[in-house]
C-alpha beads as a LAMMPS data file, in Angstrom:
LAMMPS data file: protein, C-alpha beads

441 atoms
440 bonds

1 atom types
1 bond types

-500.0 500.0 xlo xhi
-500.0 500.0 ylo yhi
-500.0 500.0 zlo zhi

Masses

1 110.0

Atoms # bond

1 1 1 -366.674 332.230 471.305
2 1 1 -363.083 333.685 470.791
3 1 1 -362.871 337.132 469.134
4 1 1 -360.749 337.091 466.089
5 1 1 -357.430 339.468 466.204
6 1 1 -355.378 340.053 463.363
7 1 1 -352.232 338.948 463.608
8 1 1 -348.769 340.417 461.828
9 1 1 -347.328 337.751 459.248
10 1 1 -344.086 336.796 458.999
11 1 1 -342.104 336.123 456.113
12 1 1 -340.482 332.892 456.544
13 1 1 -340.460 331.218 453.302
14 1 1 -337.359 329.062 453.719
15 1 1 -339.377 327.254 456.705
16 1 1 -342.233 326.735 453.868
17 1 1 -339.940 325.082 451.127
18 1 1 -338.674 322.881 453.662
19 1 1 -342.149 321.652 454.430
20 1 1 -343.047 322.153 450.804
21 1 1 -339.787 319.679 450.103
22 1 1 -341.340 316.968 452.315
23 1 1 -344.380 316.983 451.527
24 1 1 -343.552 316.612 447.377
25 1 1 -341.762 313.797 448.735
26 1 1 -344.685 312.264 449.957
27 1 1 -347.093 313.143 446.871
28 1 1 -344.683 311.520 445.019
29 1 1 -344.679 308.183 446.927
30 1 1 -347.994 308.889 447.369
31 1 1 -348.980 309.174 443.621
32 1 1 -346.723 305.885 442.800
33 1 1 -348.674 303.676 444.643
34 1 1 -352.110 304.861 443.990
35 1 1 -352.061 304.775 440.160
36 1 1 -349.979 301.211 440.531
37 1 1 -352.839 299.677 442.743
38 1 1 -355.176 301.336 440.708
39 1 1 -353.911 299.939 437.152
40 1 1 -353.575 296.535 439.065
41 1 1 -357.280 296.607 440.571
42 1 1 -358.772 297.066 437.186
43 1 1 -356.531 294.795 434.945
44 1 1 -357.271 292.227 437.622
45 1 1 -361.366 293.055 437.634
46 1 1 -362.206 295.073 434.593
47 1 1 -364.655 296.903 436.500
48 1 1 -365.133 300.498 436.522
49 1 1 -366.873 300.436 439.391
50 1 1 -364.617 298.764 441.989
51 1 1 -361.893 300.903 440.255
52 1 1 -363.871 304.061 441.340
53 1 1 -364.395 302.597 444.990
54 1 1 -360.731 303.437 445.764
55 1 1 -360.948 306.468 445.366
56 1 1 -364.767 307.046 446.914
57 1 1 -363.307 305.301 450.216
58 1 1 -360.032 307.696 450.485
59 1 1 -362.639 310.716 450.360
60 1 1 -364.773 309.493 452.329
61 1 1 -362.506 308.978 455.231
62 1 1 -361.310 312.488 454.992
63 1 1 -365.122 314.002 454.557
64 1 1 -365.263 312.201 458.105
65 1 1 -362.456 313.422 459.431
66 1 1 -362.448 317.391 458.299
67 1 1 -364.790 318.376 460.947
68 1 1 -362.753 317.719 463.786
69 1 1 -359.570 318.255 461.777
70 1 1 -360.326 322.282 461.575
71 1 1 -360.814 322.449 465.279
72 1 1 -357.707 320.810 465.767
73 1 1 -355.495 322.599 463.712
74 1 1 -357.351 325.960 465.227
75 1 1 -356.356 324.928 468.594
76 1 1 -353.547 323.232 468.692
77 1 1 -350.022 323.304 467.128
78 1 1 -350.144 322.533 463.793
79 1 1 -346.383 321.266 463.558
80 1 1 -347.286 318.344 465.742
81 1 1 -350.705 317.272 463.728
82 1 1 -349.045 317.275 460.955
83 1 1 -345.859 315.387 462.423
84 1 1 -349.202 313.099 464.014
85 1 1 -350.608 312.763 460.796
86 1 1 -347.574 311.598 458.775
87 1 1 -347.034 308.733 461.530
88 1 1 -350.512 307.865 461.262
89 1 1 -350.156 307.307 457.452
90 1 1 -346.720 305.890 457.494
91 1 1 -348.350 303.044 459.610
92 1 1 -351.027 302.464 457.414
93 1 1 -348.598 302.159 454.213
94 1 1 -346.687 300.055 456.555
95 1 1 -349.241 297.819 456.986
96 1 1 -350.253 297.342 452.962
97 1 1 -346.349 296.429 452.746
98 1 1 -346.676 293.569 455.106
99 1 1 -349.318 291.987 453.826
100 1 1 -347.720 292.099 450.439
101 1 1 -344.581 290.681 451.583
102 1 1 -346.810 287.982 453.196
103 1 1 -348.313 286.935 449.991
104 1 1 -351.458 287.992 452.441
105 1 1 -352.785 290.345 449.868
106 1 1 -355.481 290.609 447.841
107 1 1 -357.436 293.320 445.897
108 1 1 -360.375 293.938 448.897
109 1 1 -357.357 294.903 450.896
110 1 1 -357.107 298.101 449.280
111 1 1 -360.394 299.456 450.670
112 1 1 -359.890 299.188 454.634
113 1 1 -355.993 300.783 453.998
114 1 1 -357.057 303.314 451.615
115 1 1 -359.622 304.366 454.530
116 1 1 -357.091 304.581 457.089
117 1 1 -354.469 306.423 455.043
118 1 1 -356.905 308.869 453.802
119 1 1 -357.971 309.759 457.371
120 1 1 -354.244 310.188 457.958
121 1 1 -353.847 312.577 455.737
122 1 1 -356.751 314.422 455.890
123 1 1 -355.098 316.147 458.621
124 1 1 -352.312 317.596 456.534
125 1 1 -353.681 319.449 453.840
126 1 1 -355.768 321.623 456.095
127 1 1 -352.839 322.280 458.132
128 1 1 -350.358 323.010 455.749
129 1 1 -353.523 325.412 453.616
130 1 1 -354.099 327.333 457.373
131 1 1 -349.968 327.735 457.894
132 1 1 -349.139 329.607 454.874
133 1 1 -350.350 332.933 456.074
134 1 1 -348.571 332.158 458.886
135 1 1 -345.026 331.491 457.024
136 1 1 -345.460 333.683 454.066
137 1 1 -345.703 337.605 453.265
138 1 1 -349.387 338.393 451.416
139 1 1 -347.792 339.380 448.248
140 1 1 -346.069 336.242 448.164
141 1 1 -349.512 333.911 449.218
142 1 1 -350.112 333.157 445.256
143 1 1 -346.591 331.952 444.616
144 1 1 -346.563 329.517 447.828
145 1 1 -349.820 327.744 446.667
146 1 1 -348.745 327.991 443.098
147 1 1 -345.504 325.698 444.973
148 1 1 -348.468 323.427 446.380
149 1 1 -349.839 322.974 442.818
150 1 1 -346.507 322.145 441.438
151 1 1 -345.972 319.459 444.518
152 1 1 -349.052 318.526 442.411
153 1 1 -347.772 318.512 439.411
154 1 1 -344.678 316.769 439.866
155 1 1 -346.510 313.710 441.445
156 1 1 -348.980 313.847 438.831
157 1 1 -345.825 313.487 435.922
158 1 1 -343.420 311.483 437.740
159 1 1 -346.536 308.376 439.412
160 1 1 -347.827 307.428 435.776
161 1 1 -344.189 307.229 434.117
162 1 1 -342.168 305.662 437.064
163 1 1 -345.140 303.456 438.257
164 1 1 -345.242 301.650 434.577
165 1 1 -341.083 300.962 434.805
166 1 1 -341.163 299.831 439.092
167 1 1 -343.995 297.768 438.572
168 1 1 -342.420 295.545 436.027
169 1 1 -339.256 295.741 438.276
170 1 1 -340.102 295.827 441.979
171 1 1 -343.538 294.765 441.612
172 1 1 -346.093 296.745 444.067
173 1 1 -343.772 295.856 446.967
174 1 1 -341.266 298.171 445.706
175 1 1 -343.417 300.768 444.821
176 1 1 -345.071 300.277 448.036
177 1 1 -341.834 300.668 450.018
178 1 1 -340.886 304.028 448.550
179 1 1 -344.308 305.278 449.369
180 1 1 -343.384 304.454 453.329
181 1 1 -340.097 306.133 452.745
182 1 1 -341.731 309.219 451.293
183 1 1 -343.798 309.392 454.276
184 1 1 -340.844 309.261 456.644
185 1 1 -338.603 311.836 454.659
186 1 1 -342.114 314.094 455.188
187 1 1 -341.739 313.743 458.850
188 1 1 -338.482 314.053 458.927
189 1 1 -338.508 317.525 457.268
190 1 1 -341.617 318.424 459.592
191 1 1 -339.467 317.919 462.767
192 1 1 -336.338 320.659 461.382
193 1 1 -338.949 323.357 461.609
194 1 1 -341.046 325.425 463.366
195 1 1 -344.455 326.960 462.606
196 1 1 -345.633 330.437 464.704
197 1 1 -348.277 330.003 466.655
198 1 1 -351.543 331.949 465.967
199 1 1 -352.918 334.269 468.850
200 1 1 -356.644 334.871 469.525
201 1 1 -357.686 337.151 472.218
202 1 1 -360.113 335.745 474.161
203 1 1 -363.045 336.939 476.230
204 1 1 -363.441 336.511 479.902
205 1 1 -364.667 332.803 480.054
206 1 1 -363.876 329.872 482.438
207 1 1 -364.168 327.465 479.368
208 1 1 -363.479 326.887 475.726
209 1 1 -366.177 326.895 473.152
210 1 1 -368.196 323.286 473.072
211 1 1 -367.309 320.666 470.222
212 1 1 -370.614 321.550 468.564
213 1 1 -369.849 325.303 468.431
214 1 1 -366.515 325.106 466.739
215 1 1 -368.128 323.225 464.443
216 1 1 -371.037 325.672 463.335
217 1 1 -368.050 328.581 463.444
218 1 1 -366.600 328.190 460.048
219 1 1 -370.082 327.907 458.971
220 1 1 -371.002 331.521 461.023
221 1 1 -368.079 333.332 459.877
222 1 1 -368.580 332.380 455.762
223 1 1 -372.520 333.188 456.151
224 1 1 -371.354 336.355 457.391
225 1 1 -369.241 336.886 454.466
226 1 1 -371.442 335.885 451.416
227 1 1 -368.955 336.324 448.397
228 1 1 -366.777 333.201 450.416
229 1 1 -369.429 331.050 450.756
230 1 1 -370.818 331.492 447.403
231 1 1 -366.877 330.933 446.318
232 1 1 -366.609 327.867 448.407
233 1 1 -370.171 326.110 447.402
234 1 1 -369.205 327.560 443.652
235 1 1 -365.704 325.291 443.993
236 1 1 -367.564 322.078 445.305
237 1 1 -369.608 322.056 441.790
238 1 1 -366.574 322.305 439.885
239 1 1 -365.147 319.658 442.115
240 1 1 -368.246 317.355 441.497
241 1 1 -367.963 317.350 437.924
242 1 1 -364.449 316.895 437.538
243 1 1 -364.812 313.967 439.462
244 1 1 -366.823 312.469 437.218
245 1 1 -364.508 312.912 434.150
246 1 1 -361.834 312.144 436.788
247 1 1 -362.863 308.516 437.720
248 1 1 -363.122 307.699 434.027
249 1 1 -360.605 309.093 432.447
250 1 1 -358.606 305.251 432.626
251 1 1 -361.198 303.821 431.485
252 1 1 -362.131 305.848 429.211
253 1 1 -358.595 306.009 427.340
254 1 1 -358.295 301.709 427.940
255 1 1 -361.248 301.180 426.409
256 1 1 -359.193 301.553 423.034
257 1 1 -355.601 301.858 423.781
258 1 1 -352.940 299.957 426.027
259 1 1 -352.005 300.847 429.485
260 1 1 -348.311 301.709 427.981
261 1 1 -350.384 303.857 425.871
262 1 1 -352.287 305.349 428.902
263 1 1 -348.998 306.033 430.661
264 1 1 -347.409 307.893 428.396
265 1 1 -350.090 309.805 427.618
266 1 1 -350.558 310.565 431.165
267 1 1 -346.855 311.445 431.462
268 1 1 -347.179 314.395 428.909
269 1 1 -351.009 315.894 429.616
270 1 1 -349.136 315.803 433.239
271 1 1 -346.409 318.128 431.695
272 1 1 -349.517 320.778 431.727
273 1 1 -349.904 320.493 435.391
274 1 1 -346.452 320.948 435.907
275 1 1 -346.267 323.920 433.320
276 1 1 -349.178 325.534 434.734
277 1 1 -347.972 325.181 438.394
278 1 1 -344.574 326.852 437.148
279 1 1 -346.557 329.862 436.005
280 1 1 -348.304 330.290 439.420
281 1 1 -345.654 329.702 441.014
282 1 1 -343.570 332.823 439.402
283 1 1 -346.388 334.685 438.405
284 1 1 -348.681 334.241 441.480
285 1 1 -351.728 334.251 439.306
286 1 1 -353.681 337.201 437.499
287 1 1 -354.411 340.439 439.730
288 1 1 -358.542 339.727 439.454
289 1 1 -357.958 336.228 440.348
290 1 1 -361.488 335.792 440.470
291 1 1 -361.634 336.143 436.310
292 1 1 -359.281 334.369 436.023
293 1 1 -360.712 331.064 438.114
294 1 1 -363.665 331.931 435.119
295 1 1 -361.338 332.294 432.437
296 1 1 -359.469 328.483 433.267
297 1 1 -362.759 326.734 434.005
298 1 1 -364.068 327.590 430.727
299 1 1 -360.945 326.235 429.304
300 1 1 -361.497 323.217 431.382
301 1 1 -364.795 322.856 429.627
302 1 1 -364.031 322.717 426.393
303 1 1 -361.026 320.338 426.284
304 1 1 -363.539 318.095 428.209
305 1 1 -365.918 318.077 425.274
306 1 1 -363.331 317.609 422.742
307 1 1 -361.521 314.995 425.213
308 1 1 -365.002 312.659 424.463
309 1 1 -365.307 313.522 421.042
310 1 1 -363.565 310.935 419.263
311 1 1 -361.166 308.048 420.696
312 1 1 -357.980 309.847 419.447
313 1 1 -354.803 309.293 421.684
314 1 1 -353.897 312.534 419.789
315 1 1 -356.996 314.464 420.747
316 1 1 -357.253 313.514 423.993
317 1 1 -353.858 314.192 425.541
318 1 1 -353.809 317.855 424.056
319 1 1 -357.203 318.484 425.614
320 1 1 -356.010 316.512 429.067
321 1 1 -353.030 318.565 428.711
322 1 1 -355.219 321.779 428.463
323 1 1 -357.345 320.776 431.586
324 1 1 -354.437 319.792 433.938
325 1 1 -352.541 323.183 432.615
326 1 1 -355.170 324.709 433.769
327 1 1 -356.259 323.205 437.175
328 1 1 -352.713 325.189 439.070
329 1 1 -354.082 328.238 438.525
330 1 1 -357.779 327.474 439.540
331 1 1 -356.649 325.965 442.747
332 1 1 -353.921 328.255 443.038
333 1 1 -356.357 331.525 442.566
334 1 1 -359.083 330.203 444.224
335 1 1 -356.246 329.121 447.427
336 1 1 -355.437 332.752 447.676
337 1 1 -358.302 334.421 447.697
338 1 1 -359.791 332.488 450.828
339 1 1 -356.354 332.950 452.851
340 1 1 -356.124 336.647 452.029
341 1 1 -359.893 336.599 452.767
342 1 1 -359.843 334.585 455.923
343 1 1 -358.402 335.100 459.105
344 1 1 -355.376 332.763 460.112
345 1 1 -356.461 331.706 463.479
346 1 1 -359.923 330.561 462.376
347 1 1 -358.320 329.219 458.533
348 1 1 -358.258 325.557 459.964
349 1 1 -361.830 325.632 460.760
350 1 1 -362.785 327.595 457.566
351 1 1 -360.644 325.145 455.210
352 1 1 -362.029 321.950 456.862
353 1 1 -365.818 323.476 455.911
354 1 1 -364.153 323.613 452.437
355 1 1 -362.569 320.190 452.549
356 1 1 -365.909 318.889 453.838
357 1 1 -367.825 320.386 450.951
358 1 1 -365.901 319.194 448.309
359 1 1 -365.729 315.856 450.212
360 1 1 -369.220 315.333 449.795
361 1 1 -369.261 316.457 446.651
362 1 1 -366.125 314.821 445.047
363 1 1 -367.473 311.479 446.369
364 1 1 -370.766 311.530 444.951
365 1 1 -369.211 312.292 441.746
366 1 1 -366.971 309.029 441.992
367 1 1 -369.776 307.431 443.276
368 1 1 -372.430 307.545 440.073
369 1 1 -369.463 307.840 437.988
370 1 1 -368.997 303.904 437.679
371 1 1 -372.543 302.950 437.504
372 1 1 -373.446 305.528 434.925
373 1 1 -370.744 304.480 432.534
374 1 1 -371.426 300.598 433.009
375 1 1 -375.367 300.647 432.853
376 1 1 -376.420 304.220 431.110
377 1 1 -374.197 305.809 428.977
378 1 1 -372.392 302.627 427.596
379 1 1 -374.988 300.401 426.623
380 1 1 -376.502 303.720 424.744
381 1 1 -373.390 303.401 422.211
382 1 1 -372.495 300.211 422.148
383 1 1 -373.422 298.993 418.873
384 1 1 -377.678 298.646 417.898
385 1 1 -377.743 300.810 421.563
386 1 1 -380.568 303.745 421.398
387 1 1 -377.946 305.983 420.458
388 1 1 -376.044 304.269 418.189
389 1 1 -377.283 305.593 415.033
390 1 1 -377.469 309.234 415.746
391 1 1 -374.943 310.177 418.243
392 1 1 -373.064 307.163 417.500
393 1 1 -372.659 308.879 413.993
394 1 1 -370.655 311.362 415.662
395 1 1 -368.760 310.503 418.401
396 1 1 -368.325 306.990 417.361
397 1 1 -369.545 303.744 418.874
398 1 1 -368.354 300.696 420.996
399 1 1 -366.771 300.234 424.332
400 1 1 -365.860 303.388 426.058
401 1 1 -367.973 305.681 423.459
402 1 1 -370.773 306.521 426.260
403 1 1 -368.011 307.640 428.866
404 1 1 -367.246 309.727 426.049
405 1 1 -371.033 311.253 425.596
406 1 1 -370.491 311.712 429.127
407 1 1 -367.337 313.892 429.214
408 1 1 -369.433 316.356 426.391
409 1 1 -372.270 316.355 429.211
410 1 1 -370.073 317.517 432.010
411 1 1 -368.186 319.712 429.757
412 1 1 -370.872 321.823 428.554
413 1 1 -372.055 321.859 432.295
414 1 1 -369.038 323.232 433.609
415 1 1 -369.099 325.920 430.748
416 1 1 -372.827 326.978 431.817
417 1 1 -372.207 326.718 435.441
418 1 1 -368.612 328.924 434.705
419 1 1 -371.064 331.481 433.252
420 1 1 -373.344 331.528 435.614
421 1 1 -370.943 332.515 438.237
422 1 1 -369.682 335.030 436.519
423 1 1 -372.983 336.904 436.787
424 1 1 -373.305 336.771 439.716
425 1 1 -372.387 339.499 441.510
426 1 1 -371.221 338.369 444.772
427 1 1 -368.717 336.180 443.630
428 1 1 -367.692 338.170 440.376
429 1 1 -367.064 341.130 443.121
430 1 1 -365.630 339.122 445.528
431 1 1 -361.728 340.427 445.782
432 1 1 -363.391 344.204 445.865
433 1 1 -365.893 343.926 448.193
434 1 1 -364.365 341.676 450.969
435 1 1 -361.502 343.394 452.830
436 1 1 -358.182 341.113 453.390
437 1 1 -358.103 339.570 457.053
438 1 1 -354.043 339.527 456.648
439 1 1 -352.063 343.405 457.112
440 1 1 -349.966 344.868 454.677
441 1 1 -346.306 343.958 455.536

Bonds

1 1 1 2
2 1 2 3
3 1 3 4
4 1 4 5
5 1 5 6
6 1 6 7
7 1 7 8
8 1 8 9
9 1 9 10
10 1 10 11
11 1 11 12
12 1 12 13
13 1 13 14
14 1 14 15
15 1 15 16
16 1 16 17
17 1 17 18
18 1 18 19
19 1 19 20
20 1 20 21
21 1 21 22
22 1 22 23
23 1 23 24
24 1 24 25
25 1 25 26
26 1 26 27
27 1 27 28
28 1 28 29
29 1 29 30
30 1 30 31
31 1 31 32
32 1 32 33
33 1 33 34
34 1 34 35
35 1 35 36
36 1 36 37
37 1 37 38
38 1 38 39
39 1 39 40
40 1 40 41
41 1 41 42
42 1 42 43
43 1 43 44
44 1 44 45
45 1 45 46
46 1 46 47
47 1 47 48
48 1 48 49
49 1 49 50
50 1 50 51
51 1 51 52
52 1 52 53
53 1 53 54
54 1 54 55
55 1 55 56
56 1 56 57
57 1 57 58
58 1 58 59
59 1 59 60
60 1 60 61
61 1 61 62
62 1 62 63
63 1 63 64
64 1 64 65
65 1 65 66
66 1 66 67
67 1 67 68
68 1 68 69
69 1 69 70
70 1 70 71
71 1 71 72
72 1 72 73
73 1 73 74
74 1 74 75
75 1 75 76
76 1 76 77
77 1 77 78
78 1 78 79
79 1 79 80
80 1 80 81
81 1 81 82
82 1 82 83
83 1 83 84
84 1 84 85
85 1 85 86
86 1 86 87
87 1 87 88
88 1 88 89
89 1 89 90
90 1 90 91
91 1 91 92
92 1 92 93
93 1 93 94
94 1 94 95
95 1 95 96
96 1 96 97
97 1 97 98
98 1 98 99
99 1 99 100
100 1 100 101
101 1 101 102
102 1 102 103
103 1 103 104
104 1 104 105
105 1 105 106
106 1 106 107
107 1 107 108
108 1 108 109
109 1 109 110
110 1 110 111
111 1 111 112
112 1 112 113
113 1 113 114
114 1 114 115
115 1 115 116
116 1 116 117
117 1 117 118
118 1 118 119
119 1 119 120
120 1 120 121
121 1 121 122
122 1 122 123
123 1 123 124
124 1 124 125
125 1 125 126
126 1 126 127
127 1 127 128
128 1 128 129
129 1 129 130
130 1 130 131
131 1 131 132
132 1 132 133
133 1 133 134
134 1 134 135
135 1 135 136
136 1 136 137
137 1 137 138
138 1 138 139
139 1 139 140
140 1 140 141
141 1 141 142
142 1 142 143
143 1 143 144
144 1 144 145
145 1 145 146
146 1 146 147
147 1 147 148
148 1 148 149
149 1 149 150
150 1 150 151
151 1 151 152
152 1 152 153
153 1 153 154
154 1 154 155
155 1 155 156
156 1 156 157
157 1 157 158
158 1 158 159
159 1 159 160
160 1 160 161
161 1 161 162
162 1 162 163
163 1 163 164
164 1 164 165
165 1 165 166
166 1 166 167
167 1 167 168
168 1 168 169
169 1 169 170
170 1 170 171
171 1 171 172
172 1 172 173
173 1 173 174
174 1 174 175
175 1 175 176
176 1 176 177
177 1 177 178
178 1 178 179
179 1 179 180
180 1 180 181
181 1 181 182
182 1 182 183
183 1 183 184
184 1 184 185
185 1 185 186
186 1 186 187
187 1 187 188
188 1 188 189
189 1 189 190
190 1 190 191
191 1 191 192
192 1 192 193
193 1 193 194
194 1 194 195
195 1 195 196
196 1 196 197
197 1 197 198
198 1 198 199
199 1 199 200
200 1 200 201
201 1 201 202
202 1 202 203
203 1 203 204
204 1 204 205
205 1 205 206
206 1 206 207
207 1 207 208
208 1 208 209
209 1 209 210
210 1 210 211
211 1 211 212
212 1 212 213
213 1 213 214
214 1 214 215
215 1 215 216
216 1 216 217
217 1 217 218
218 1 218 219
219 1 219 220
220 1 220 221
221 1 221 222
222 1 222 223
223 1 223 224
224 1 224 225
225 1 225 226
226 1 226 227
227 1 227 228
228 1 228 229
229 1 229 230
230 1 230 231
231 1 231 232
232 1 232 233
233 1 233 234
234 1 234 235
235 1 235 236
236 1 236 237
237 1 237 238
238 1 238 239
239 1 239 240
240 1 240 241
241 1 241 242
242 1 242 243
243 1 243 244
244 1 244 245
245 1 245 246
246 1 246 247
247 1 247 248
248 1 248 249
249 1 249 250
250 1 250 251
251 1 251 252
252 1 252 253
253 1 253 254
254 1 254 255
255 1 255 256
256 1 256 257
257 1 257 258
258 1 258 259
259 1 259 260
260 1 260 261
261 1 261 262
262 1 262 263
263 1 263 264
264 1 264 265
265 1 265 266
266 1 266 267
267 1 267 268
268 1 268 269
269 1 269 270
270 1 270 271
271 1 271 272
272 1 272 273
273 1 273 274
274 1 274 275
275 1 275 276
276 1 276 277
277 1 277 278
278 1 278 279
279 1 279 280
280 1 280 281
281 1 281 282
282 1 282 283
283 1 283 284
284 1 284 285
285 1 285 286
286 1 286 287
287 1 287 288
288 1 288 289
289 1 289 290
290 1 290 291
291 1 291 292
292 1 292 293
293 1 293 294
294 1 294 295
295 1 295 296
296 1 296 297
297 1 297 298
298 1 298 299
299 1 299 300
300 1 300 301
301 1 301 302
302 1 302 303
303 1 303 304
304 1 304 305
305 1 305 306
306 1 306 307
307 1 307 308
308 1 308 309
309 1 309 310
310 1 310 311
311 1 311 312
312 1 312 313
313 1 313 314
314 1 314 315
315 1 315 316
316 1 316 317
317 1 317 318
318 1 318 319
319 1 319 320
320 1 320 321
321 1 321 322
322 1 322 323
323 1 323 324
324 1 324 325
325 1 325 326
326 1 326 327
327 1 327 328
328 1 328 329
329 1 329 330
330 1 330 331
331 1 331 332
332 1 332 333
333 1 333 334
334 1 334 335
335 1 335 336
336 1 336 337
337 1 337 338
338 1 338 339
339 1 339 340
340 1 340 341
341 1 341 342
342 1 342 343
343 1 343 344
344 1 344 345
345 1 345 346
346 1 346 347
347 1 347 348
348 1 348 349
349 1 349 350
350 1 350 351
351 1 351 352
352 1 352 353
353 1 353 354
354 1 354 355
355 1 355 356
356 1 356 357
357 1 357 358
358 1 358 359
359 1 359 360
360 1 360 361
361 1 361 362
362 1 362 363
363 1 363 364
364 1 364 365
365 1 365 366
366 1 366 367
367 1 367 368
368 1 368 369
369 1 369 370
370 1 370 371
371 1 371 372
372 1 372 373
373 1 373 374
374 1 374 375
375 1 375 376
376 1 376 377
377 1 377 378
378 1 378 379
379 1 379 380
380 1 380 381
381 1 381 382
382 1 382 383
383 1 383 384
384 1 384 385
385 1 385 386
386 1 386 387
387 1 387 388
388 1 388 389
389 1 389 390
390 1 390 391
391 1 391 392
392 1 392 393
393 1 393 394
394 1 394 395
395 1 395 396
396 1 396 397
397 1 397 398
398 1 398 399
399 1 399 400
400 1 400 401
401 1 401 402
402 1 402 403
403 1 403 404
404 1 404 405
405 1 405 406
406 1 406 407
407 1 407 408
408 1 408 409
409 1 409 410
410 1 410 411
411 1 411 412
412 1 412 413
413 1 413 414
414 1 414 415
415 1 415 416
416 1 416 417
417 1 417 418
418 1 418 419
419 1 419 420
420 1 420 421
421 1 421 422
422 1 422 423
423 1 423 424
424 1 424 425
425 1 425 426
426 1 426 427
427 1 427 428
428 1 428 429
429 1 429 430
430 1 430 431
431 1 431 432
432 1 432 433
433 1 433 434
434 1 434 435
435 1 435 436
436 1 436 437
437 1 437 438
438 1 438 439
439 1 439 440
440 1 440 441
């Protein structure tokens, strides 16, 4: 196995907003499409459950593909996997726009092209993550991601509001077509630069490590640095139950409102992401950014509880507001601290572990999400259900009430599982004892 060297970092940050550029570019497309198929899926089925199943199959298809993307982007230049990768996805949007323009499409279409799009992509985020201690000075790493977040952020406040408008316009054809052109201005961008190669200094050996041995590194290196792994397995909970909420927070606000209503609403909770990815951005997130990964997440808790308290357009976008303000500087910290933590050349392998964890994890939240609101917690508060006279009393009952019950649930989970981390001591210790794998520059 290669021995890791540290490697000096350069400070390159104009070849990162040029990246940065495309890539927004492509969330944005990106975003457009994916809330417009999703709003047509479910006003076309009215089930929760195939609505969810879009977004299951996209992480599937990257909780595939992370494995072998972190050896690949440890190996290999990371320019041309990501120049690989936005081909590979261009194609696949490429090929949802022909069979719309065909009049060839229908809605078990989306499944198989979400699949192969997703497993497109899953090859850039782990190479763009393991190239920003490459392009960018240490003191600057919590700005860059707090860039990534706003990327985010603008896709997340720009899809809902622009989506509702094209639709009506261009129908999914147009929105489809500026998805493929987002894709294309990504690539484009991708080809103007260059990224520095890593170096490793390798031992005297006729061969390279086997297939199943860079898999089991990333795995070696975090169980040999326990605060990361505790941090990365810590991450994939949080990821689980916001997945949950995640998958049924459409449902859960069109179970007594109007998709206008919805896309509004989405519009201005999406304002938080943006404002909190602003803050990163500048400030480059709090100097323990371990407290303050606590300190959001139990933020994050609460406005879930009070975001299934009552169906109240004007209670729930404050508290979505308050959750999406707060998810750029969770990411953002937690982003940081694993690429100050971790060395460059083995980042792609580390990150993919990550990506793989929170693949299973995110999934399996998507996937009971459906089925628990259609045959648990709804029928509970639907009106003479076995919680309609006590909870019921509360929170309210009818259609969409038990995906409410359900967003209290994962709320006060998050907030017990937030302070359980905190006391433990390995991960509330984490930035102190764990020395950076990047030099001062």
């Amino acid at each position: 196995m290669a021995e890791i060297a540290r490697l000096p970092v350069t400070g390159k940050m104009g070849t990162f907003s040029i990246i940065w550029s495309g890539q927004t570019a492509s969330l944005i497309g990106s975003g457009l499409s994916t809330y417009a198929l999703g709003i047509w899926l479910f006003q076309q089925t009215g089930s929760i459950t195939l609505y969810t199943l879009v977004t299951l199959c996209g992480l599937l298809a990257g909780f595939i593909m992370f494995p072998i993307v972190g050896i690949l982007v440890d190996r290999y230049d990371r320019r041309m996997i990501m120049i690989y990768g936005n081909i590979s996805a261009a194609l696949s949007t490429g090929g949802l726009l022909l069979l719309l323009m065909t009049h060839h499409f229908s809605y078990w279409n989306i499944y198989p092209i979400t699949i192969c799009t997703s497993a497109s992509t899953a090859f850039l985020q782990p190479t763009l993550s393991a190239s920003i201690a490459l392009l960018v000075p240490k003191e600057r790493l919590g700005r860059a991601n707090g860039l990534v977040q706003l990327s985010m952020a603008i896709a997340q406040l720009s899809a809902p509001l622009l989506a509702g408008v094209l639709i009506a316009n261009m129908k999914l054809q147009g929105i489809v077509m500026i998805d493929l052109t987002s894709f294309l201005f990504a690539f484009m961008t991708i080809l103007m630069v260059r990224i520095p190669a890593h170096k490793q200094l390798q031992r005297e050996t006729v061969k390279k490590p086997s297939l199943s041995q860079e898999i089991r590194f990333g795995w070696h290196y975090l169980r040999g640095r326990t605060g990361l792994l505790i941090l990365m397995i810590f991450t994939a909970i949080t990821y689980f139950l916001t997945a949950i909420v995640g998958a049924l927070a459409t449902p859960l606000v069109l179970s007594f409102t109007t998709a206008a209503v919805l896309g509004t609403m989405a519009s201005i909770s999406g304002c938080g992401m943006f404002l909190g990815a602003i803050i990163m951005s500048i400030w480059g997130g709090p100097r323990h950014r371990v407290y303050g990964m606590f300190a959001f997440l139990l933020l994050c808790g609460v406005c879930l509880m009070l975001a299934g308290s009552q169906p109240n357009i004007f209670l729930i976008t404050p508290a979505a507001f308050g959750i999406l303000f707060s998810i750029p500087l969770i990411n953002g910290s937690i982003r940081t601290i694993m690429q100050r933590k971790v060395a460059p050349e083995v980042q792609g392998r580390v990150f993919s572990l990550e990506q793989l964890l929170t693949g299973l994890t995110t999934p399996l939240g998507y996937l009971i999400a459906g089925p628990l609101a259609d045959r648990v917690f709804d029928p509970l508060l639907l009106p003479g259900g076995a919680l309609a006279s006590s909870i019921g009393g509360v929170i309210g009952v009818g259609k969409g009430r038990g995906i409410g019950l359900l967003f209290i649930i994962v709320g006060a989970f998050l907030i017990l599982c937030t302070i359980g981390g905190y006391f433990h001591p390995r991960l509330r210790l984490l930035e102190r004892e764990l020395p950076d794998a990047l030099p001062d520059v």
